[in-house]
C-alpha positions, 0 to 999 in steps of 0.5 A, spaced: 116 379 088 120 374 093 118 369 097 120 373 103 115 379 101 109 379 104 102 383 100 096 383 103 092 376 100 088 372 103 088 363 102 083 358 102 085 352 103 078 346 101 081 339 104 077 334 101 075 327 101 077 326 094 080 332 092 084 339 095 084 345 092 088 352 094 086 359 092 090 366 093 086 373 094 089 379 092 084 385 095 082 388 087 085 384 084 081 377 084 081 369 085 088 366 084 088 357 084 093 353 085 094 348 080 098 341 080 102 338 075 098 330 074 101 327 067 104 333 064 097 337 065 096 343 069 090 342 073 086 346 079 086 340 083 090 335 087 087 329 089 088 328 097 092 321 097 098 318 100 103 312 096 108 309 099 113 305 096 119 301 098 125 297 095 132 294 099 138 298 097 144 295 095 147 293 103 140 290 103 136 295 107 129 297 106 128 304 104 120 307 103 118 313 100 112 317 099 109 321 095 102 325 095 097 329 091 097 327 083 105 325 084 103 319 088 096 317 083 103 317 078 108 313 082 101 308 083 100 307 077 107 306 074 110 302 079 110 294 077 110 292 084 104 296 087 107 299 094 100 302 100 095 307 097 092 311 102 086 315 101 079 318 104 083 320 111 078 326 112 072 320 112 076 318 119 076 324 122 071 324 127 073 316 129 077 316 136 078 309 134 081 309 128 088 313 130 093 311 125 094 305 121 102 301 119 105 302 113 111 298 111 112 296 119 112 303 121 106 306 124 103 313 122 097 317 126 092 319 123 094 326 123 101 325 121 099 322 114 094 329 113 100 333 115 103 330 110 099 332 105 097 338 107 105 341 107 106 339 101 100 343 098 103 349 102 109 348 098 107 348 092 102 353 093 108 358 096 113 356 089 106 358 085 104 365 088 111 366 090 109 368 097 109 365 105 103 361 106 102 361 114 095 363 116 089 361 112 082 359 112 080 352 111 074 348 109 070 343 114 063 339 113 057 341 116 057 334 119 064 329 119 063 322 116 062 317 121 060 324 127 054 322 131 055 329 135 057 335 136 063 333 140 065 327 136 065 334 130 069 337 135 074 332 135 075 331 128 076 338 126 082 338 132 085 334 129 085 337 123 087 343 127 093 341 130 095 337 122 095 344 119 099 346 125 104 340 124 104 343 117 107 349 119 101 354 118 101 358 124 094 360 124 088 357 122 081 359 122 075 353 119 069 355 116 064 350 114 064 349 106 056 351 103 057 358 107 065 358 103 060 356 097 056 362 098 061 367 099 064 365 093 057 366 089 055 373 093 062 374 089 058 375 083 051 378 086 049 386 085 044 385 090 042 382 096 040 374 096 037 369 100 041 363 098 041 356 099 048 352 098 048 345 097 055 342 096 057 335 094 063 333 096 067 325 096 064 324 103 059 329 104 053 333 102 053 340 107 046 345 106 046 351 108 041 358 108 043 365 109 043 371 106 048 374 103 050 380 098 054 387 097 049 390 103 051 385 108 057 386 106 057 393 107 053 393 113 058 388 116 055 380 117 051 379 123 050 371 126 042 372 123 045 371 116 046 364 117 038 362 118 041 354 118 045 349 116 045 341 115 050 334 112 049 328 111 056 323 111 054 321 104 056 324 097 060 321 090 063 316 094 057 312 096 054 313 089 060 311 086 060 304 091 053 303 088 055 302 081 060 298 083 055 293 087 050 293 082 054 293 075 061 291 076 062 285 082 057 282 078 060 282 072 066 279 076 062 274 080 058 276 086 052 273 084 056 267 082 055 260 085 059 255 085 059 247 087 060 243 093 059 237 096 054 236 090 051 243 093 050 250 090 053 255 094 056 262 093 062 262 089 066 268 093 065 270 100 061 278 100 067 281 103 071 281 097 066 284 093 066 289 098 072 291 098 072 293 090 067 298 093 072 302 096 078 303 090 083 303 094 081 298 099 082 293 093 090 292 095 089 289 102 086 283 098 093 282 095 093 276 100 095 268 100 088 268 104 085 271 098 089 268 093 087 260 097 080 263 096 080 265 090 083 259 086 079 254 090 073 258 088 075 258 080 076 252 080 069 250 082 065 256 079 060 255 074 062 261 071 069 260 072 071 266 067 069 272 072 072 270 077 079 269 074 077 276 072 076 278 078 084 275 080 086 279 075 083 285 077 086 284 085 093 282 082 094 287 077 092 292 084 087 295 078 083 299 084 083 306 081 083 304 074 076 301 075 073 306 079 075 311 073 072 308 069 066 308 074 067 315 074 067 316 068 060 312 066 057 316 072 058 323 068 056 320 062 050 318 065 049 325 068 050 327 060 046 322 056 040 317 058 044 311 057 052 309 057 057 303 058 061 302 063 067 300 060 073 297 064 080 294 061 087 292 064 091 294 057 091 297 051 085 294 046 088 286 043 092 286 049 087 286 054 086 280 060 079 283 062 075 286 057 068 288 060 063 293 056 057 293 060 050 298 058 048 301 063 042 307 063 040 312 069 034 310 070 037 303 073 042 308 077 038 313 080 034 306 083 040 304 085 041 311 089 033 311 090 036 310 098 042 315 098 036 320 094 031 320 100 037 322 105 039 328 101 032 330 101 031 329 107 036 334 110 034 339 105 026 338 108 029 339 114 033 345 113 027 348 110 023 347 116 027 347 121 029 356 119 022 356 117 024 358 110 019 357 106 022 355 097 018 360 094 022 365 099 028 362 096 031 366 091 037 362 088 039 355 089 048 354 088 050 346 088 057 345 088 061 339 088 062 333 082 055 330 085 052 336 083 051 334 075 048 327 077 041 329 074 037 325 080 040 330 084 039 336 081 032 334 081 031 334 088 031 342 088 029 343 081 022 340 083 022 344 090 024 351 087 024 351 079 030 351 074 031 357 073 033 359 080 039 353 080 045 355 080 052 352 080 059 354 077 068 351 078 064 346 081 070 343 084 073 349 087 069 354 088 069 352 095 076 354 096 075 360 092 071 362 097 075 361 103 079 366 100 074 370 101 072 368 108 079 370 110 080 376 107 074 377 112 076 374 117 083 373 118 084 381 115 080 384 121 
C-alpha cells in the first residue's frame, strides 16, 4: 500500500523525558511499533534528544546541523569536538520562564526544538508503516514537572499541542499516560478490572485508578471508570542523579579538600559537581572559568588524582557515558543485591579514568529513601482520596524502567501482595495504548 492510501489505523505517539516511542493500530490486526535504527540495531524506542554540531566551510563560513533521536546519541559520541546536546525538554514544559535557549548564536523556542523532534518521529514512523501520519492521540503526565497548578499543566500541554501542530499533525488528541497504560493492559483481560496504573517515566511517576475491561468496552466508557489519578515530578532521572552525588562526585572529588592559606577548605565549588547530575549539562562546564578553577584546585588537592578525573571527564565531554554506566549499575541493582559501578573513557589499557566502585542496593535505596516516600505518598493519597480500599484493587500494572528498582516494586507489593503486580513492554506500552485510546477516540 502507498504512502498516499489511507486504512483505517490509529497512532499513538508517547513523547518522553528520555525516550519516545510510536505505535500503529490496525482494528483486527494489532499493535504495530516503530523501530529506529541506533548502531546498527533496530530498537523500539527513540531517545528524545537534539545534537547540533557546527563547522566553517570552505569560503569560512559556519554551518550547523542537527540531528535528533539515536542519530544525534550517534554524532555526539563520534564527533571529536563535541557540538551542543540537548535533551529532557519535556521537563520545561510547564515553566513560563524558560522560552528557548541559544544554540551556536541562534536562539530556538522551546517548541521549536520539540517540533524538531517530533517531525522527525512522524517521518520515520510514515517510511515504516507506509502511511500518512496526521492525527494521533498523544501521551501526557498526570502533573508536568515543575507545575504547581492546574493552569501552569494547561500551559505545558499548549505547547506541546502547537509542537505537534508545527509538525505537521493535523490533529491532536492527549491522554494522560497511567490510563493509555491501562488500555493497553485491558487489551489482555477476559474480564472487567479495577486497575491501578503506576507509570515511571524519565521525569514523572503518574497513578491512576480505573475500571476497565470487555464490558466497559462493550457498554461504552463512562467519566466514573476513572475513579482518580495523582504524579509526582520525580522518577529515573532523580534515581539516577542520586547515584552520581553519592557514588560518583565523590570518586571525582566532592568531598575533597584542598589547602589554602594554611587552610583546609573544599577543593571544587558544589556547583560543578551538580552539574554531573544531570549528563547533558556536563557540557556547559566546557568553560576557561572552570578550566582556572579546576587547575588551581588540582594544583592544591590533597587527592589530586580525582580532580584531574574529573577534568578528563569535563574535557572528554564524557556526560552520557557515565550516565550509562549509571544505567547500568542501576539495572544491576534491580537484578542482584550488590554490583559495581564501572566507568572508563576508552578501551581497557588504554584508559586515562578507570573507576570500579562496589555498590549495593541497600546503600541505593537509603539514598532514594526520600525519593520513596514521595512516590508512596501519591499513591496513599489516591488510595484515600477515591476511597479505594487495596484489597479492592484487583490488579496493580507498573510500566516505565523505574519500574524493575525493587524498592519500588515494594511499595505496591506490601499494600496489595505480589500476586497481583503486574508489568509488561515496560517501555512502550504506554504508546501501545494510545493506540488504543485513538482508535477510541479519534475513530468515533
Amino acid at each position: 500500500m502507498g504512502l498516499g492510501e489511507r486504512e483505517q489505523v490509529f497512532f499513538g505517539i508517547d513523547f518522553g523525558t528520555t525516550n519516545s516511542a510510536v505505535a500503529m493500530l490496525r482494528p483486527g490486526r494489532g499493535v504495530q511499533l516503530a523501530h529506529f535504527s541506533f548502531r546498527g540495531e533496530a530498537i523500539p524506542i527513540c531517545r528524545s534528544v537534539l545534537y547540533f554540531e557546527q563547522w566553517k566551510t570552505a569560503n569560512g563560513q559556519r554551518r550547523v546541523h542537527g540531528y535528533s533521536g539515536p542519530a544525534a546519541i550517534e554524532h555526539y559520541l563520534d564527533a571529536e569536538e563535541k557540538g551542543r546536546l540537548v535533551q529532557s525538554l519535556k521537563s520545561h514544559l510547564s515553566s513560563r520562564a524558560l522560552t528557548g535557549t541559544e544554540i551556536f548564536g541562534r536562539r530556538h523556542r522551546l517548541e521549536e526544538l520539540i517540533t524538531r523532534i517530533i517531525s522527525d518521529l512522524r517521518k520515520q514512523a510514515e517510511e515504516q508503516f507506509m502511511q500518512p501520519v496526521r492525527r494521533a492521540t498523544v501521551g501526557r503526565p498526570v502533573r508536568f514537572v515543575g507545575a504547581e497548578s492546574e493552569e501552569e499543566d494547561d500551559f505545558a500541554v499548549s505547547r506541546l499541542r502547537e509542537a505537534f501542530i508545527a509538525a505537521g499533525f493535523e490533529e491532536v488528541e492527549f491522554e494522560l499516560e497511567p490510563v493509555a497504560a491501562a488500555f493497553a493492559y485491558e487489551a489482555v483481560l477476559d474480564r472487567d478490572e479495577l486497575i491501578l496504573i503506576g507509570d515511571f517515566g524519565g521525569g514523572t511517576s503518574d497513578f491512576s485508578l480505573l475500571r476497565v475491561g470487555p464490558e466497559v468496552r462493550r457498554r461504552g466508557r463512562k467519566p466514573e471508570d476513572m475513579l482518580g489519578n495523582t504524579g509526582v515530578g520525580l522518577a529515573g532521572d532523580a534515581f539516577d542523579a542520586r547515584i552520581v552525588r553519592k557514588l560518583v562526585s565523590p570518586a571525582l572529588g566532592s568531598n575533597s579538600e584542598a589547602r589554602s592559606l594554611n587552610k583546609i577548605l573544599p577543593a571544587v565549588p558544589a556547583w560543578i559537581y551538580a552539574h554531573l547530575e544531570h549528563w547533558h549539562y556536563l557540557s556547559f562546564l566546557r568553560t576557561n572559568n572552570v578550566r582556572e578553577i579546576l587547575k588551581s584546585a588540582r594544583a592544591r588537592a590533597l587527592e589530586p588524582e580525582k580532580i584531574e578525573a574529573l577534568i578528563a571527564i569535563i574535557e572528554g565531554d564524557l556526560g552520557y557515558q557515565l550516565h550509562q554506566a549509571v544505567q547500568r549499575a542501576k539495572f544491576e541493582l534491580s537484578q542482584q543485591e550488590y554490583a559495581d559501578f564501572v566507568f572508563r573513557d576508552g578501551p581497557a589499557g588504554a584508559s586515562t579514568i578507570g573507576l570500579r566502585i562496589p555498590i549495593s542496593r541497600t546503600q541505593f535505596e537509603s539514598w532514594i529513601v526520600e525519593d520513596l516516600a514521595t512516590i508512596e505518598h501519591s499513591v496513599d493519597a489516591l488510595l484515600k482520596s477515591t476511597g479505594v480500599e487495596p484489597r479492592e484493587v484487583d490488579r496493580v500494572f507498573l510500566t516505565g524502567g523505574s519500574s524493575f528498582v525493587p524498592a519500588v516494586r515494594r511499595i505496591f507489593t506490601t499494600r496489595f501482595g505480589h500476586q497481583r503486580i503486574r508489568g509488561g513492554d515496560e517501555f512502550t506500552s504506554v504508546a501501545q495504548g494510545l493506540a488504543f485510546c485513538a482508535a477510541s477516540t479519534l475513530g468515533q
